[in-house]
Residue frames as qw, qx, qy, qz and C-alpha x, y, z in Angstrom:
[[0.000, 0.891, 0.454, 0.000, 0.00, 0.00, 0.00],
 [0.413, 0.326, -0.223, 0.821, 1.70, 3.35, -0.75],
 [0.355, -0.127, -0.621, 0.687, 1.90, 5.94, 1.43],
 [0.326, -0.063, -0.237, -0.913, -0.75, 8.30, 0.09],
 [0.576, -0.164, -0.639, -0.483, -3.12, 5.63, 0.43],
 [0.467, -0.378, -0.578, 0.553, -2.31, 4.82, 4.45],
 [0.050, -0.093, -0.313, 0.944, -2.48, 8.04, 4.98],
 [0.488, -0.248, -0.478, -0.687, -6.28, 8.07, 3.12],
 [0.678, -0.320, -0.643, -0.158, -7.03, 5.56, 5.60],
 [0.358, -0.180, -0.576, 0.713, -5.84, 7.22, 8.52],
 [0.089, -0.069, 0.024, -0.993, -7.74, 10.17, 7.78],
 [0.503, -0.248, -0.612, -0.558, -11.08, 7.98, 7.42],
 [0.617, -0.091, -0.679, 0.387, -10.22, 6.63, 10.86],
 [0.264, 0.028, -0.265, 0.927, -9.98, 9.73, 12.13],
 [0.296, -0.127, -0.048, -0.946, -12.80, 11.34, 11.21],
 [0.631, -0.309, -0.681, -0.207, -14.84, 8.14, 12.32],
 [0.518, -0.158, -0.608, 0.581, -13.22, 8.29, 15.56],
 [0.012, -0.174, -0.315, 0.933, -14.31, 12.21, 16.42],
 [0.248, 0.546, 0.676, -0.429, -17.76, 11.72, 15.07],
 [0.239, 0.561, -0.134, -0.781, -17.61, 13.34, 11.80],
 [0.121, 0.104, 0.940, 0.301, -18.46, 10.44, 9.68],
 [0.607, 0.369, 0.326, -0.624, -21.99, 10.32, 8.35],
 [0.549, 0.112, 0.813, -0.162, -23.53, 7.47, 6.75],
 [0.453, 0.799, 0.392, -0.059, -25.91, 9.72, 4.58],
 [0.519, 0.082, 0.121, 0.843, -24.15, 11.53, 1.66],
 [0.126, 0.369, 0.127, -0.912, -24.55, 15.45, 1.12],
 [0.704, 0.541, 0.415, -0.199, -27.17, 15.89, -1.77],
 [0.746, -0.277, 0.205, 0.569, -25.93, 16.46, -4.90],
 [0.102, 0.919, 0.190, 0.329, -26.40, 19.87, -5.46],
 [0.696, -0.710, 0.103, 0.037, -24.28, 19.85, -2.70],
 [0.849, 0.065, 0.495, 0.173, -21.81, 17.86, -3.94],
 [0.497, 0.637, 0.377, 0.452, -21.55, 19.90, -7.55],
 [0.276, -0.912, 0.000, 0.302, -20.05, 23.15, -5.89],
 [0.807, 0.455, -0.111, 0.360, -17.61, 24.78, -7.46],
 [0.182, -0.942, 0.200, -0.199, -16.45, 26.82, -4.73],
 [0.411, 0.515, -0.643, 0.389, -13.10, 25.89, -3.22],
 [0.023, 0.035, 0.836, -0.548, -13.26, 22.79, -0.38],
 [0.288, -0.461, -0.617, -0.569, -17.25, 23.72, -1.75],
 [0.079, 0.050, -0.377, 0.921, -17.07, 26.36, 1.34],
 [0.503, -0.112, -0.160, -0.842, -20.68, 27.27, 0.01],
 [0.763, -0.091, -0.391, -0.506, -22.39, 23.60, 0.45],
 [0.914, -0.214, -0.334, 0.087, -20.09, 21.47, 3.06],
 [0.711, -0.676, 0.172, -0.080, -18.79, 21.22, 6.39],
 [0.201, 0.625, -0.733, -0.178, -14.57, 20.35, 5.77],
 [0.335, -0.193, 0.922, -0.017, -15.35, 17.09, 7.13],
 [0.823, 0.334, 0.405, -0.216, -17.89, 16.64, 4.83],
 [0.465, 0.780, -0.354, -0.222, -15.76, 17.98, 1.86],
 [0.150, -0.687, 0.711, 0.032, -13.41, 15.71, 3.29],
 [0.581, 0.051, 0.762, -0.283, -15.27, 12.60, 4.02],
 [0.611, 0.564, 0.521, -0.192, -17.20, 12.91, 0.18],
 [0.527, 0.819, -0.203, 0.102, -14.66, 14.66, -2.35],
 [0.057, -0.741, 0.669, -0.018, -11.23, 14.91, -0.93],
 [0.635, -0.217, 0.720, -0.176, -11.21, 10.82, 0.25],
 [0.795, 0.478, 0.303, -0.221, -13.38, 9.87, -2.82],
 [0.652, 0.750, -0.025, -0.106, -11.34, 11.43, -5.24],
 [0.137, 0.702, -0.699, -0.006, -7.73, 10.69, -4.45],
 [0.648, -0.115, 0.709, -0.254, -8.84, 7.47, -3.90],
 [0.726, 0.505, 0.431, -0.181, -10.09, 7.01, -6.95],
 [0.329, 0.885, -0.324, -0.059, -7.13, 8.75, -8.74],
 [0.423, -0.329, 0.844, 0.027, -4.39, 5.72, -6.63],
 [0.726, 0.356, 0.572, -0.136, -7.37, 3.38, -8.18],
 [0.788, 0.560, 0.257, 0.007, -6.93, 4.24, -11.63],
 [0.660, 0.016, 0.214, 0.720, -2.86, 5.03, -11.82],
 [0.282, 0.793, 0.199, 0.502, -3.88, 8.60, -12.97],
 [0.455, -0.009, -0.503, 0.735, -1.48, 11.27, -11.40],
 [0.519, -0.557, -0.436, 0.480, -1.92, 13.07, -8.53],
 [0.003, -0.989, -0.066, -0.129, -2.31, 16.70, -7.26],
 [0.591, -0.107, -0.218, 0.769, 0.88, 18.56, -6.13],
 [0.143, 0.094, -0.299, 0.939, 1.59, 20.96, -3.94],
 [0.401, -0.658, -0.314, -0.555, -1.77, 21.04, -1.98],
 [0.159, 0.424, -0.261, 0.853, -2.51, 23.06, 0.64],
 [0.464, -0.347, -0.808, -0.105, -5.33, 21.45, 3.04],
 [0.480, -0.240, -0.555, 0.635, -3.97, 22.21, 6.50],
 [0.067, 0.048, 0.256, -0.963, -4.66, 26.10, 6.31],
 [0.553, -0.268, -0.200, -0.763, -8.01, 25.89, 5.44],
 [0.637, -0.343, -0.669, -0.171, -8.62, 23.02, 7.61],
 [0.292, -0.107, -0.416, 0.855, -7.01, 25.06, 10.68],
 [0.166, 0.044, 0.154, -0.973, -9.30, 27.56, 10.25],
 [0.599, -0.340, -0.338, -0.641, -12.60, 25.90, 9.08],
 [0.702, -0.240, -0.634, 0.218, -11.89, 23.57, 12.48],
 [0.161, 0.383, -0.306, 0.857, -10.53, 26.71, 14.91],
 [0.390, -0.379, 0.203, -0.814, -13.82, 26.98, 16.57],
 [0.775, -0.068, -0.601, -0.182, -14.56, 22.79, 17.09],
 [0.581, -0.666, 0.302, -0.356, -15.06, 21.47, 20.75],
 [0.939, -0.161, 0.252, 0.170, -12.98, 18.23, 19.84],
 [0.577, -0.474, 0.413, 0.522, -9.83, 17.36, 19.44],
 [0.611, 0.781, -0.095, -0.090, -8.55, 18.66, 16.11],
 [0.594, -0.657, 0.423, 0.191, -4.93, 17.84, 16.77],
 [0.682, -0.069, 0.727, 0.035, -4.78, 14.34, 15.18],
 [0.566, 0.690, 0.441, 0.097, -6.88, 15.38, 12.14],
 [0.237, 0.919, -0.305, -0.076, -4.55, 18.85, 11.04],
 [0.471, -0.498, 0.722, 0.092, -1.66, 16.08, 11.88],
 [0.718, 0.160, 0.670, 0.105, -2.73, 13.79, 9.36],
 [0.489, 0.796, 0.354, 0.044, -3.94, 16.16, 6.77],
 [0.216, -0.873, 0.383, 0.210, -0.83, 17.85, 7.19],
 [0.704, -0.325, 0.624, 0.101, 0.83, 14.45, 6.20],
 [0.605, 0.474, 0.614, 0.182, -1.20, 13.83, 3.33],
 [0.058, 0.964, -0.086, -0.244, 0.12, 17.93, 2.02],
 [0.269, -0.699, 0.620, 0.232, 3.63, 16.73, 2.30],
 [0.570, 0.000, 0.800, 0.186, 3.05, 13.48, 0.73],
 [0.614, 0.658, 0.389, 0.197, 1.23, 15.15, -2.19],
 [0.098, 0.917, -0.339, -0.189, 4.20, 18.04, -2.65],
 [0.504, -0.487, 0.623, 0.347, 6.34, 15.12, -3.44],
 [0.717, 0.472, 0.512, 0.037, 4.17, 13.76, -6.20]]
């Protein structure tokens, strides 16, 4: 498994673990945003949990390359800043998965 892909799964882990998972997807109007992170229609962990996860998943899956040089962390810092759980773990990971795509 490379490392991009552990790290996919850590992040799923994660966000199970603090309760941000959800079962039900967004709609998809929702979904179809073009705003950046889709600021306008989803929560980061949803953006996270339903685009970010999906698609680089799905990019490993079919050999096609990878982003570079993204930039997660700051916007998750701040869309998280005001959250009564731990956020630590999760800017730690997503932080990981930054570095690991600046190498690509």
């Amino acid at each position: 498994m490379s490392e991009l892909s552990y790290l996919l799964d850590e992040l799923e882990v994660e966000l199970r673990e603090q309760g941000y998972w959800n079962d039900v997807p967004p709609t998809p109007e929702a979904l179809a945003s073009s705003q950046p992170f889709a600021v306008d229609t989803l929560s980061l962990p949803e953006w996270l949990q339903w685009i970010y996860l999906q698609r680089l998943r799905a990019l490993i899956d079919a050999g096609l390359p990878l982003p570079t040089g993204a930039q997660v962390k700051p916007y998750a810092e701040e869309a998280l800043k005001f959250e009564q759980r731990p956020t630590t773990p999760l800017l730690a990971i997503i932080d990981r998965i930054d570095r690991c795509l600046g190498k690509t």
